[in-house]
C-alpha positions in Angstrom: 8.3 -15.7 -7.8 12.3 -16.5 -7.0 13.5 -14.4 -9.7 16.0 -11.4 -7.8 18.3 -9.1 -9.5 18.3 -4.9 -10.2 19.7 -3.6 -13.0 20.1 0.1 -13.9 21.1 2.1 -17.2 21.5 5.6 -17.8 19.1 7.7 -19.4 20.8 10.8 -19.9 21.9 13.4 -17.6 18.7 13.0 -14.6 17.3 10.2 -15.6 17.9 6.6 -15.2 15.9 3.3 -16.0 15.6 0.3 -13.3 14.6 -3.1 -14.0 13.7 -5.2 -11.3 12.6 -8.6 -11.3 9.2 -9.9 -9.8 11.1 -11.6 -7.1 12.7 -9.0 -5.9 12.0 -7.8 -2.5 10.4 -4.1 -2.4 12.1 -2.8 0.0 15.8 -4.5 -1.0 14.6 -2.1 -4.7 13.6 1.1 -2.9 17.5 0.5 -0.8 19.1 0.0 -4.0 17.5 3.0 -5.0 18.2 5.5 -2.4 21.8 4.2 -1.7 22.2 5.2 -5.9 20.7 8.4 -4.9 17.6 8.1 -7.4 14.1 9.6 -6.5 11.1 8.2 -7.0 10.1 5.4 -4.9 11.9 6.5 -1.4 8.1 6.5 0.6 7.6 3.1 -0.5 10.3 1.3 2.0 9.1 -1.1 5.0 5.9 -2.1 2.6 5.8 -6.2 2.7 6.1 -8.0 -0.7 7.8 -8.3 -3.9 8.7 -6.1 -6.7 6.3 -8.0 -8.6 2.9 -7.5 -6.2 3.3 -4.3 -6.0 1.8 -3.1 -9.5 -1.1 -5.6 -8.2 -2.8 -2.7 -6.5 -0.8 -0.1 -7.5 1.2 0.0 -3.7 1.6 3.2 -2.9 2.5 5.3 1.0 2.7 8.8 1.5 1.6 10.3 -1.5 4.0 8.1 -3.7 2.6 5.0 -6.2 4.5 2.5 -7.6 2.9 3.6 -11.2 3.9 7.0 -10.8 7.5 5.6 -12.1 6.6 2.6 -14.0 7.0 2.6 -17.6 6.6 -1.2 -18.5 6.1 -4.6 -17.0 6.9 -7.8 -18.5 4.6 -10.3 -17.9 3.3 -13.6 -19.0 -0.4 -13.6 -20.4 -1.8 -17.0 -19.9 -4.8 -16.2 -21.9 -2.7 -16.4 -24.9 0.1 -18.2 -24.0 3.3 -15.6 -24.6 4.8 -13.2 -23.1 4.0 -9.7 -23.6 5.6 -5.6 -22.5 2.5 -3.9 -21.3 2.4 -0.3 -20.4 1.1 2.0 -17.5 -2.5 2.4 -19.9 -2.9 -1.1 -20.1 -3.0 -1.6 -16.5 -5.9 -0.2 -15.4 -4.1 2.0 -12.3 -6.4 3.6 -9.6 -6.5 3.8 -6.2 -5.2 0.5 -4.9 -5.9 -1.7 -7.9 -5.8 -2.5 -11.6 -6.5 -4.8 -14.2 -3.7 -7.5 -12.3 -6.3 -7.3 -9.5 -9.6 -7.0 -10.7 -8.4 -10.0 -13.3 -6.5 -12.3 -11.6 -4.8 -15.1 -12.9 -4.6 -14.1 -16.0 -1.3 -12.5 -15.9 1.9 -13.5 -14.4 4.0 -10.4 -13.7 7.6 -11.4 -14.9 9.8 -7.8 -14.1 8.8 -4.2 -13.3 10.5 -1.3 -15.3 10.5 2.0 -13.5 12.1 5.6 -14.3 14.2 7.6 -11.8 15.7 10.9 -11.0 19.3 11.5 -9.9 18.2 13.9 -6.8 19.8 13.8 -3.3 16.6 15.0 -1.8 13.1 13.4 -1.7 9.9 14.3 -3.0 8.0 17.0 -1.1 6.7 15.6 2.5 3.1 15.5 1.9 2.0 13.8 5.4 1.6 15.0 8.6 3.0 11.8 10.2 5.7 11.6 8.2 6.5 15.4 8.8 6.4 14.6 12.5 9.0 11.7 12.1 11.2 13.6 9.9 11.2 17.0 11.9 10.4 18.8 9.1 7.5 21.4 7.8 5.3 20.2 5.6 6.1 20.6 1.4 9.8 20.0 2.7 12.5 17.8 0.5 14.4 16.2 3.4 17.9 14.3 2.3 16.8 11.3 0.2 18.7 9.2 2.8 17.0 10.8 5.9 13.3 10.7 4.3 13.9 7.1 3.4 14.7 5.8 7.3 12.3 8.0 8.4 9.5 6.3 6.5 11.2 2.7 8.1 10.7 4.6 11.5 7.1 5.6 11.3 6.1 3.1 9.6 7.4 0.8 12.5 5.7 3.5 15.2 2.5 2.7 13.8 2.7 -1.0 13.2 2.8 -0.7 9.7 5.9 -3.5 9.1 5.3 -7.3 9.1 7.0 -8.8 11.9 9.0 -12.3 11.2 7.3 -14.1 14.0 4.6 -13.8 16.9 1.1 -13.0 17.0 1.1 -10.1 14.5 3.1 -12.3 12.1 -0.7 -13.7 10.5 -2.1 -10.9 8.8 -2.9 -9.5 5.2 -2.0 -5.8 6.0 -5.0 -3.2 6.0 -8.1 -5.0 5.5 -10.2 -2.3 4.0 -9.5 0.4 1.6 -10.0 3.8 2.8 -14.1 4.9 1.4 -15.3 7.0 -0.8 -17.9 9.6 1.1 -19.9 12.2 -0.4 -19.8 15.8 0.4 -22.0 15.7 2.9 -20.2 12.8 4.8 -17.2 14.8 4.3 -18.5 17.4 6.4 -19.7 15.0 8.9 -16.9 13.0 9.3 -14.6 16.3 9.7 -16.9 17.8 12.3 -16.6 14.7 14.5 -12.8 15.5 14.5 -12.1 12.5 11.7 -9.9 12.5 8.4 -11.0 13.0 5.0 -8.3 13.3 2.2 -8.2 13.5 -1.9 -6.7 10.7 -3.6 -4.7 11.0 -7.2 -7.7 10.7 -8.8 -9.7 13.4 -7.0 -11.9 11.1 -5.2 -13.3 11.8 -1.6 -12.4 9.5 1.1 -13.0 8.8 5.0 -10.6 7.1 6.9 -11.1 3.2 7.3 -9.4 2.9 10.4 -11.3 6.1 12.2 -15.1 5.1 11.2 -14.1 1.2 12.5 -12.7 3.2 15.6 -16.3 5.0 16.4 -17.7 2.0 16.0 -15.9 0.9 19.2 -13.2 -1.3 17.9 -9.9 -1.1 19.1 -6.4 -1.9 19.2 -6.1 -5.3 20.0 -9.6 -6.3 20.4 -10.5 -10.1 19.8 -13.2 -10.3 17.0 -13.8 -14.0 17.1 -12.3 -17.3 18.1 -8.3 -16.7 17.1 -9.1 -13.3 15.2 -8.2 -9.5 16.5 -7.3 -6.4 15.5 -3.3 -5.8 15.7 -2.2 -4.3 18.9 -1.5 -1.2 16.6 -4.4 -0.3 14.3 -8.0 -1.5 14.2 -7.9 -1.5 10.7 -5.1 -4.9 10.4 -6.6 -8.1 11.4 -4.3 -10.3 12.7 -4.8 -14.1 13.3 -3.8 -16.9 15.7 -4.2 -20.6 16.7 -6.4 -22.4 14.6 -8.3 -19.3 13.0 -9.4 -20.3 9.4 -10.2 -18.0 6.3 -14.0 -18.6 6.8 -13.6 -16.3 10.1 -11.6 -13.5 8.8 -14.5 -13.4 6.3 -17.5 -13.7 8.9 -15.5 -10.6 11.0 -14.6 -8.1 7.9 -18.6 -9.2 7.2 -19.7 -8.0 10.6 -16.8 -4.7 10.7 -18.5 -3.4 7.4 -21.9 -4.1 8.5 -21.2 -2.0 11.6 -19.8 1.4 9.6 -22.5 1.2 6.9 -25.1 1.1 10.2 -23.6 3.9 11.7 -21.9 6.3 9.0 -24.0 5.1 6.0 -20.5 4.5 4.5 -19.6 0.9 2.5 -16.2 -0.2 3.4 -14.7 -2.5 0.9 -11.9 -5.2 1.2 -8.3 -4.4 0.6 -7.5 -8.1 0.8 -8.3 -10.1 -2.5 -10.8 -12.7 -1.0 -10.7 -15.9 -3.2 -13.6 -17.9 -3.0 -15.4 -16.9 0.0 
């Protein structure tokens, strides 16, 4: 989508309604919204993409969601062949996904409509790294400003920004969605020093990145012929010279084979494979 442009009305006294259209950059809408001073979206800077991808799978960082301020998006249905308002229910939310995901092509996301709080301090700090970047204790509001550019700065630290150019430059973001574990794997996974954590909809999940690490992959490890991990996290695969889809498939194959062997734990795709 090339469609750009932010609009913003008043909606009383705190609140105020943004429209942003599909082509809109993500993070040029979360700057527009901190410099305005409206809270809501300030966790979600740095994240590649448009305005318009990120209801796809519900794009979300340190404890914020894009849905958690959405109240419409215009889109075009091609089933029917109009244009239709649809709201948060019809979208099928959950942890990174919804019905734009699980039925793609079938909607062409047009604008995003979100709701916003005057406040000149962010949502509580919910994450330890964040916390760590920020200086701050955890369940703090930092400055809206400050918790903004310190999301930019860890999310840098940890190679969690697309770079322009260069060898990193080739890559989907995280290739696997963080698990669901049962109780038991819970306890398992915590006693081996790794992270569980509770997402919005109370699920139980392991760490993606962790189990892939005690299975011996690491940071910049080559995986196959023009495929490796990033040089920051096992859990991006980046790819080079004349690397083809077909390999990034074989290699996500073989790094989910690996943690169901070993933890007993099905790791799942993040990236939306299409026709592999």
């Amino acid at each position: 989508m090339a469609t750009r442009g932010i609009t913003a009305r008043p909606l009383g006294q705190d609140q105020v309604e943004i429209v942003a259209q599909a082509g809109e950059p993500l993070g040029s809408l979360v700057a527009f919204t901190v410099a305005a001073g409206l809270s809501g979206i300030e966790y979600l800077g740095g994240i590649p993409g448009t305005v318009g991808a990120a209801p796809v799978q519900d794009t979300g960082a340190y404890g914020q969601q894009i849905s958690d301020t959405l109240t419409s998006i215009t889109a075009h249905d091609w089933q029917h062949g109009h244009t239709v308002e649809l709201l948060p229910a019809d979208c099928g939310f959950g942890y990174r996904t919804s019905t734009f995901k699980s039925r793609p092509g079938r909607w062409t996301i047009l604008a995003v409509t979100l709701r916003l709080t005057r406040s000149q301090v962010a949502a509580p700090v919910s994450y330890g790294h964040l916390a760590g970047a920020l200086n701050v204790p955890l369940g703090s509001r930092p400055p809206l400003a400050e918790a903004a550019s310190g999301v930019i700065a860890d999310r840098q630290a940890r190679g969690l920004t697309l770079p322009a150019s260069g060898p990193e430059a080739r890559q989907a973001g995280s290739a696997f969605l963080n698990p669901p574990i049962t109780e038991a794997q819970a306890t398992a996974v915590r006693a081996a020093g790794g992270p569980v954590h509770t997402d919005m909809q109370g699920v139980v999940r392991a760490s993606s990145g962790w189990l892939l690490a005690q299975c011996g992959y690491q940071p910049g490890i080559r995986l196959a012929a023009g495929v490796f991990c990033s040089s920051h996290r096992v859990l991006t695969v980046t790819v080079r010279d004349a690397a083809a889809a077909g390999d990034v498939a074989r290699v996500l194959h073989t790094m989910a084979a690996r943690v169901l062997t070993a933890f007993g734990v099905q790791l799942r795709p993040e990236i939306v494979p299409l026709g592999w």
